[in-house]
Every structure is written in structure tokens, then in C-alpha cells.
C-alpha positions as CSV (number, residue, x, y, z in Angstrom):
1,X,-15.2,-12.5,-24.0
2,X,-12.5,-11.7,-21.4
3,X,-11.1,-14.3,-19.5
4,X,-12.2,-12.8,-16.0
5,X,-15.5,-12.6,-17.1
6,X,-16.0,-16.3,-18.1
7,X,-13.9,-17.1,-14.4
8,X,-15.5,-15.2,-12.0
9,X,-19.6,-15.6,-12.7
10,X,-21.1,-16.3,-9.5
11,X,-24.1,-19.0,-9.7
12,X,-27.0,-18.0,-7.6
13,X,-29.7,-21.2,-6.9
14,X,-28.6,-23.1,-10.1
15,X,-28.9,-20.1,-12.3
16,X,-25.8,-16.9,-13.5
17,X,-27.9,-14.0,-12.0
18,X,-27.2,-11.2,-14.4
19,X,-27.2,-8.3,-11.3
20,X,-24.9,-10.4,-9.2
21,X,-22.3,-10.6,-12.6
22,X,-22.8,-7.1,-13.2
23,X,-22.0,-5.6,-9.5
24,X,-18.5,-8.1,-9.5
25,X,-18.0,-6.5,-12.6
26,X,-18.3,-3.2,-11.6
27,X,-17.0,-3.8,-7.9
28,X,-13.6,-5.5,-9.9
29,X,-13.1,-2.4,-12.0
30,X,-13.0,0.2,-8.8
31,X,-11.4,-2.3,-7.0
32,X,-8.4,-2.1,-9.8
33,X,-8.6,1.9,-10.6
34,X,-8.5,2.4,-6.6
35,X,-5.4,0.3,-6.2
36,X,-4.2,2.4,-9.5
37,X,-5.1,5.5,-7.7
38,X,-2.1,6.8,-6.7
39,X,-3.0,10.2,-5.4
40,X,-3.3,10.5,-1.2
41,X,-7.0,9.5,0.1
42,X,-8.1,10.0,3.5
43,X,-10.5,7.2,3.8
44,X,-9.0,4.7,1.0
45,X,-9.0,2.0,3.9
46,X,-12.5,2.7,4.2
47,X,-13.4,2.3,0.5
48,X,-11.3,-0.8,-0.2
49,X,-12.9,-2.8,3.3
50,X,-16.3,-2.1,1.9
51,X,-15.4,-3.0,-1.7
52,X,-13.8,-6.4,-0.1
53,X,-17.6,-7.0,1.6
54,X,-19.1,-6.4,-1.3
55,X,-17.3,-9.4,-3.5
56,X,-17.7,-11.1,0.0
57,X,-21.4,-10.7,-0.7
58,X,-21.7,-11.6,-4.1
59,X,-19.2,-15.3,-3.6
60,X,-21.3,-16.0,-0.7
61,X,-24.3,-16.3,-3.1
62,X,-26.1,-13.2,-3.2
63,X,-25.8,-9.5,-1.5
64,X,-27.8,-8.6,1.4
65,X,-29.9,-5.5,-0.2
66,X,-29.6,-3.8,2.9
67,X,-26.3,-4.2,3.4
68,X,-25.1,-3.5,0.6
69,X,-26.9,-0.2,-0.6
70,X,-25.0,0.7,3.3
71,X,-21.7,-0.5,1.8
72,X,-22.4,1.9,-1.3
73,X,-23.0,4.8,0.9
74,X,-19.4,4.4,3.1
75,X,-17.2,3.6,-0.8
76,X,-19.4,6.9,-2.0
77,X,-18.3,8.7,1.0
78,X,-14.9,7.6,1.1
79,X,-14.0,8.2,-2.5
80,X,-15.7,11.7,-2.4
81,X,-15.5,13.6,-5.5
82,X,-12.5,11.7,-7.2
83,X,-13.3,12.5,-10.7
84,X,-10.6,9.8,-11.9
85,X,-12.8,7.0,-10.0
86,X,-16.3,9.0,-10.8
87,X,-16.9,6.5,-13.9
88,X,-16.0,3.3,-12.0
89,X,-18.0,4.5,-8.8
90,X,-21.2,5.4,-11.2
91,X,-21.3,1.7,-12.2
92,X,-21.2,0.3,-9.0
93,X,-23.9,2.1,-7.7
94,X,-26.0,1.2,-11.7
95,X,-25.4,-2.1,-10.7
96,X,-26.4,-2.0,-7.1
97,X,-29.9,-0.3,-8.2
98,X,-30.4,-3.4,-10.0
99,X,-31.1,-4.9,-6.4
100,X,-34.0,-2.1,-5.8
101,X,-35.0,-1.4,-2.5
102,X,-34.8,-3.1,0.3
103,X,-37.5,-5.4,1.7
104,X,-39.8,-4.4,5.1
């Protein structure tokens, strides 16, 4: 098992929650192949301020659904079509479905 894995597993109520450990996962790997993403992007601010709510939202215990199926939407929208980031943005959003809907 890789070191970051075993460090960074958030505890939700007692319990590892297997989404929350899957979406740091994922937000941790575009997080690095952004900052390895060299190329000009308009709205790379945009993408890397949402990404930092994001693991904001999984260390404070637990993701807003709401929020962060919003958060998904501006990172989609800010990477575009970057087909070097497609892989890493596809499991973000897997692991945000894990969250279903929102409530109300």
C-alpha cells in the first residue's frame, strides 16, 4: 500500500468511509497532474480553488453533497476538454457519484 494512502484516510463518525478515501484519492491525483500540466489554462486558478475546497471538504469530516457536485461542475468547466487531465477528471467525478444526489 502506498504510503499516502495509509496517511491521508479521513475518519468519518468513528469509521474510514470508503467514498470520502476514494474522492481524496482522486481529488490528490488531479491535484498533482494539474500542477504537472504545463501547457497555458485560462481558468487553472479556477480548477485548483475548487480542488483545494474539495480536500477542504473531505478533512473537515465529510463533503457537503450539494456543494460539492457544484465544485465538480466549475473543475469540469475550468479544465475543459484537456485530454492529458480527462483520466484524472473522470475519477473525480466516479468518486463524487458515490455521494448520489443531493438531499430536498
Amino acid at each position: 500500500m502506498r504510503r499516502e494512502a495509509v496517511e491521508q484516510r479521513t475518519v468519518v463518525h468513528g469509521q474510514e468511509d470508503p467514498r470520502v478515501i476514494e474522492l481524496h484519492r482522486a481529488v490528490t491525483r488531479l491535484r498533482r497532474e494539474l500542477a504537472g500540466y504545463r501547457a497555458d489554462l485560462a481558468d487553472r486558478g479556477t480548477a485548483e480553488e475548487e480542488l483545494a475546497a474539495v480536500d477542504a471538504m473531505i478533512r473537515a469530516g465529510g463533503p457537503d453533497i450539494a456543494r460539492l457536485r457544484h465544485s465538480l461542475l466549475l473543475i469540469a468547466g475550468a479544465i475543459g476538454s484537456v485530454s492529458a487531465l480527462a483520466g484524472a477528471l473522470g475519477a473525480v467525478r466516479n468518486a463524487v457519484e458515490l455521494f448520489g444526489r443531493p438531499s430536498g
